[in-house]
C-alpha positions in Angstrom: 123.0 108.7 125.0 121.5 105.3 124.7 118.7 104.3 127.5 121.6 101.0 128.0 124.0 104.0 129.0 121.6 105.9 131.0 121.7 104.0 134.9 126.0 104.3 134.7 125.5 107.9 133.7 123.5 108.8 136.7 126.4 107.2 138.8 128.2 110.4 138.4 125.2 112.5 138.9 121.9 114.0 137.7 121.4 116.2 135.0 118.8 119.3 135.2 117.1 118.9 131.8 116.5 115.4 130.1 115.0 114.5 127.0 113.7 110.8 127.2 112.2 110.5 123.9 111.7 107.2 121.6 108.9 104.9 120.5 110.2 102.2 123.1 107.9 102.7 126.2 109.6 100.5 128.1 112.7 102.2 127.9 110.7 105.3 128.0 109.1 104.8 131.4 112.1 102.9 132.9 114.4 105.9 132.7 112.2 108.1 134.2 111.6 105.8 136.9 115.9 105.6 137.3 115.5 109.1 137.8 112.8 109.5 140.2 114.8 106.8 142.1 117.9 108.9 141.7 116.1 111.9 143.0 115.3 109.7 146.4 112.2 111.7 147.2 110.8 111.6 150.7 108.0 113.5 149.9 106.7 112.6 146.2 103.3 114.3 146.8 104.6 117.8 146.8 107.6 117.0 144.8 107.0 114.8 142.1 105.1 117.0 139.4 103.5 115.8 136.2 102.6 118.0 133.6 101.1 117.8 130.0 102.8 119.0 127.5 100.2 120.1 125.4 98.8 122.5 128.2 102.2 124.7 128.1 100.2 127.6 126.0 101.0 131.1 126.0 100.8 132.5 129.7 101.1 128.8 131.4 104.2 127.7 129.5 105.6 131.0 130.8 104.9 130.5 134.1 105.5 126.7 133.9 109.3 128.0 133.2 109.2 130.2 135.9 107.8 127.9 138.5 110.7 125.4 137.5 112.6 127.6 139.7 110.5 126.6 142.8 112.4 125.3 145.8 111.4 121.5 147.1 109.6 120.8 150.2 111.6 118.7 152.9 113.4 116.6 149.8 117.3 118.4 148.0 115.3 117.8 144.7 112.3 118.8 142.6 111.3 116.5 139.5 109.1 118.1 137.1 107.8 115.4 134.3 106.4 117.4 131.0 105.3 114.5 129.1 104.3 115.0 125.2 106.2 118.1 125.1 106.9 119.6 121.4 107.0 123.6 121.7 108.1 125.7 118.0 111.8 127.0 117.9 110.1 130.3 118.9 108.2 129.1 122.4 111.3 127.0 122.9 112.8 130.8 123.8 111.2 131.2 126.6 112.8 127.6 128.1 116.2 128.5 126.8 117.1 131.5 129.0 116.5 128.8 132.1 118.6 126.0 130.3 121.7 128.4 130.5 120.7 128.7 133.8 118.8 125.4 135.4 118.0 125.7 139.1 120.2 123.4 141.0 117.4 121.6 143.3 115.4 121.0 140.1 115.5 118.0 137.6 113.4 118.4 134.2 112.3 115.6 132.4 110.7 116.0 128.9 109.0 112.3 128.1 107.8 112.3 124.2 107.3 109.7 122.1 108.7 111.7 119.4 105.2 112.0 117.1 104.9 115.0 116.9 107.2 117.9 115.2 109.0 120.9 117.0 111.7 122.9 117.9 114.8 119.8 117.9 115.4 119.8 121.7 118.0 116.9 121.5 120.3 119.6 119.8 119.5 122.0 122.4 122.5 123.2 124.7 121.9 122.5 128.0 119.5 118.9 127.4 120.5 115.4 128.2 118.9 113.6 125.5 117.6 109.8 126.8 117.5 107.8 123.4 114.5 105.4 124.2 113.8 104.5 120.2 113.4 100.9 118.9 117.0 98.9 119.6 118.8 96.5 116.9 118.3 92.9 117.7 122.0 92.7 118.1 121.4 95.4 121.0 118.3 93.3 122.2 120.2 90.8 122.4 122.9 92.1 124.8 120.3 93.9 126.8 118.2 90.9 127.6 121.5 89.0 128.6 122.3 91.8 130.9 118.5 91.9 131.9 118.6 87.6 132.7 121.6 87.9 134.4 120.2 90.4 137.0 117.5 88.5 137.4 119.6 85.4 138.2 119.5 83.2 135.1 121.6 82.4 132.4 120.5 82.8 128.8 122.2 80.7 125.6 123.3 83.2 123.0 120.9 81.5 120.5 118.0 81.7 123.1 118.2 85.1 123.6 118.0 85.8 119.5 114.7 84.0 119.2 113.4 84.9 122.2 113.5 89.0 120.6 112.2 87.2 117.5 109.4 86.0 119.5 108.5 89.2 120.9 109.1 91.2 118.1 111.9 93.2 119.5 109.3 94.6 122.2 111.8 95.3 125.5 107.8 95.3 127.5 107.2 91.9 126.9 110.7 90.8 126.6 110.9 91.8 130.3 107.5 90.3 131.5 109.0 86.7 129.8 112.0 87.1 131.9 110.1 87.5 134.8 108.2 84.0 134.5 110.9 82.1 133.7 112.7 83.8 136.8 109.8 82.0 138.6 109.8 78.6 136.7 113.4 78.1 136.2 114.5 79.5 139.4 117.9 81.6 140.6 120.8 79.9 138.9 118.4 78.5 136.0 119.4 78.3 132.8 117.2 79.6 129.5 118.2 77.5 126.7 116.0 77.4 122.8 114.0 74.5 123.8 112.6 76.4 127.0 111.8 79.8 124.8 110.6 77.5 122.3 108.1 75.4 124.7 107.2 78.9 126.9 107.4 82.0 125.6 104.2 82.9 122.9 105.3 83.9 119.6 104.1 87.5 118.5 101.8 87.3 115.3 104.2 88.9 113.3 107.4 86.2 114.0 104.0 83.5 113.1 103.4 85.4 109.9 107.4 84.8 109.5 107.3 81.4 109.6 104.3 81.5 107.7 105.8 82.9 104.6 109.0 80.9 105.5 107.2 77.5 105.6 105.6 78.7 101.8 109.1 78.9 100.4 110.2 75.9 101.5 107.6 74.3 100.1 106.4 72.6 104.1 103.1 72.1 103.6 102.5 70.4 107.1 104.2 73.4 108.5 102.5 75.8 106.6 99.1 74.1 107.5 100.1 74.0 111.3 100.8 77.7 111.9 98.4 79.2 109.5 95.6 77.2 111.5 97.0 78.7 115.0 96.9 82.0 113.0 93.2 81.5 112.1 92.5 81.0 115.8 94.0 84.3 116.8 91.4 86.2 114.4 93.9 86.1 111.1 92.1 85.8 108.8 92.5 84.9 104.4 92.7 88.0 103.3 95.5 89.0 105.7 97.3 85.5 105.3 97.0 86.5 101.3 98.5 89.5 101.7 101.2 88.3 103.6 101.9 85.8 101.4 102.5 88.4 98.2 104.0 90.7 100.3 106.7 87.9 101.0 107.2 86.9 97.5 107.3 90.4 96.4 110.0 91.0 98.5 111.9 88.0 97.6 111.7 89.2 94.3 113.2 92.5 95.2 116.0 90.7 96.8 116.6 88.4 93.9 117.1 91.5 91.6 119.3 93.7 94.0 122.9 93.6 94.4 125.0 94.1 97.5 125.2 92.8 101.1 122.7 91.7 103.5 123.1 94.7 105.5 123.3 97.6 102.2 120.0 95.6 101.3 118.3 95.3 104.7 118.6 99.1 104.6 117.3 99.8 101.7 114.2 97.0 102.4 114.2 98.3 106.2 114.8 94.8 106.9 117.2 93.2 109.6 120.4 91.5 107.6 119.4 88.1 109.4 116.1 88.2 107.5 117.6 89.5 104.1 120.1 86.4 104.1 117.4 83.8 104.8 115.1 85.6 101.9 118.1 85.7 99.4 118.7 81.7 100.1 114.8 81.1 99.5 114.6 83.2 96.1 117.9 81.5 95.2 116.2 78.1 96.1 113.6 78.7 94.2 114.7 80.7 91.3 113.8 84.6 90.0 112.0 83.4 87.3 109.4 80.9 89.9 109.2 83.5 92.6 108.2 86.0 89.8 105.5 84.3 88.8 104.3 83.2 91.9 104.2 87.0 92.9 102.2 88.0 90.3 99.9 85.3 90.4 99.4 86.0 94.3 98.7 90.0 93.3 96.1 88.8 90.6 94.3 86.6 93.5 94.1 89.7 95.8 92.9 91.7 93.1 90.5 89.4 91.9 89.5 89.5 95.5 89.6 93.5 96.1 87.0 93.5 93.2 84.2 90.9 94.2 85.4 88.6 91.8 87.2 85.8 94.4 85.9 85.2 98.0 88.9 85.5 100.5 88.4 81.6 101.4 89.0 80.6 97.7 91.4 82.9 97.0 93.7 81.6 99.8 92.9 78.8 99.0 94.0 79.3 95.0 97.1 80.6 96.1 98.1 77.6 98.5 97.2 75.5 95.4 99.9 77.4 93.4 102.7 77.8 96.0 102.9 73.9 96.9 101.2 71.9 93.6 101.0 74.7 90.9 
């Protein structure tokens, strides 16, 4: 199931074995603390356990399974947390005798990131797998309307899209941003473009966006504007060069592939919101302009690779040639 699905599964009751696993920490660390919560422990200190996962060797992972059978201390439940947990199909047989049968006073939880290769426990019979991977902005979306309105607020639909732009679909800062404009706008308040526009920071990678977006357009000013507020976060030319031919490489890609935003955003590992907007810029400016503005950009950074161009005047070149070449 998805992490959005986990709190109204738990209505009906706990598993014994979970598998919260995703690159989403957020997600990650707020279903294990729906759990715990679920669990209503009295007595966390002898029955809360946290475990490594990389210390279930040989003799401890076999009596780590055997201890999971251990009765709880003046609480109905036991959690046992086994965090970075990725044992081969053939150690995985010593857990699978006790996932036919889990002891009832127990709750498992395996938290992995999922970096690391094993045995496929979310195909294991007998484990609840917790999907806590990186959400669609779509789903983004939806969560942080659901995530405002607990908190009180009312969020526009188009506030709530930038918003996940601006924190580059991170559900950790997402939440912290919520929480201060809980305490600026109030209960009742209302989170409208202009207020994620005027307080909610941008993530350098949505500036670097409007970066490349601003080069396209041909908007100088802008351009100028958020490349100088990148320069003051530590970007510096080679990076802002880089970006720059990554973006009209990529526009060039678009400009020579067929089907629709979301086929292409697949293929590109793009979302189908930025593949439209990059399809109307190359269209804007033409397949033959944004060609040769890519590979004039790649022949600055080699030029620049190879001692030949200092970053500063390469940038510099390739400004020139974007806006007045």
């Amino acid at each position: 199931m998805k992490f959005t699905q986990l709190a109204k599964s738990i209505e009906g009751g706990l598993d014994p074995v979970y598998l919260i696993e995703g690159a989403e920490a957020y997600f990650r660390d707020h279903a294990v603390n729906l759990i715990r919560e679920a669990c209503a422990l009295n007595q966390p200190a002898l029955n809360d356990v946290r475990i490594e996962g990389e210390t279930l060797k040989g003799e401890k992972l076999s009596s780590f399974v055997s201890g999971l059978a251990t009765l709880p201390f003046f609480d109905e439940r036991r959690l046992v947390r086994v965090y970075e947990f990725y044992p081969t199909e053939r150690e995985f047989e010593q857990l699978s005798g006790y996932l036919e049968k889990p002891c009832p006073t127990t709750v498992l939880l395996i938290v992995n990131t999922g970096s690391k290769k094993g045995a496929d426990l979310k195909k294991k019979k007998g484990v609840c797998y917790v999907d806590c991977g990186r959400e669609s902005e779509e789903n983004l979306s939806r969560w942080l309307f659901g995530l405002a309105r607990r908190q009180g607020l009312q969020i526009d639909a188009d506030a709530s899209s930038l918003m996940v732009h601006y924190c580059n679909l991170d559900a950790a800062r997402m939440r912290l941003e919520i929480e201060k404009l809980t305490l600026m706008l109030g209960h009742g308040g209302r989170i409208t473009r202009q207020v994620v526009e005027e307080n909610v920071a941008k993530d350098v990678e949505y500036k670097v966006y409007e970066l490349t977006q601003a080069a396209s357009r041909g908007n100088y000013s802008a351009f100028s504007e958020i490349l100088h507020d990148l320069m003051e976060k530590g970007f510096d030319e080679s990076a802002a060069l880089a970006s720059l031919t990554a973006h009209y490489r990529t526009l060039l890609e678009i400009s020579q592939m067929t089907g629709s935003d979301a086929e292409i955003g697949t293929v590109l590992k793009m979302a189908p919101y930025a593949v439209q907007k990059n399809r109307e810029a190359a269209r804007r400016l033409g397949r033959e302009k944004v060609r040769e503005l890519y590979l004039y950009l790649y022949g600055l950074s080699a030029e620049m690779r190879s001692g030949q161009k200092n970053k500063a005047g390469a940038l510099s070149a390739a400004v020139a040639k974007i806006f007045f070449g």
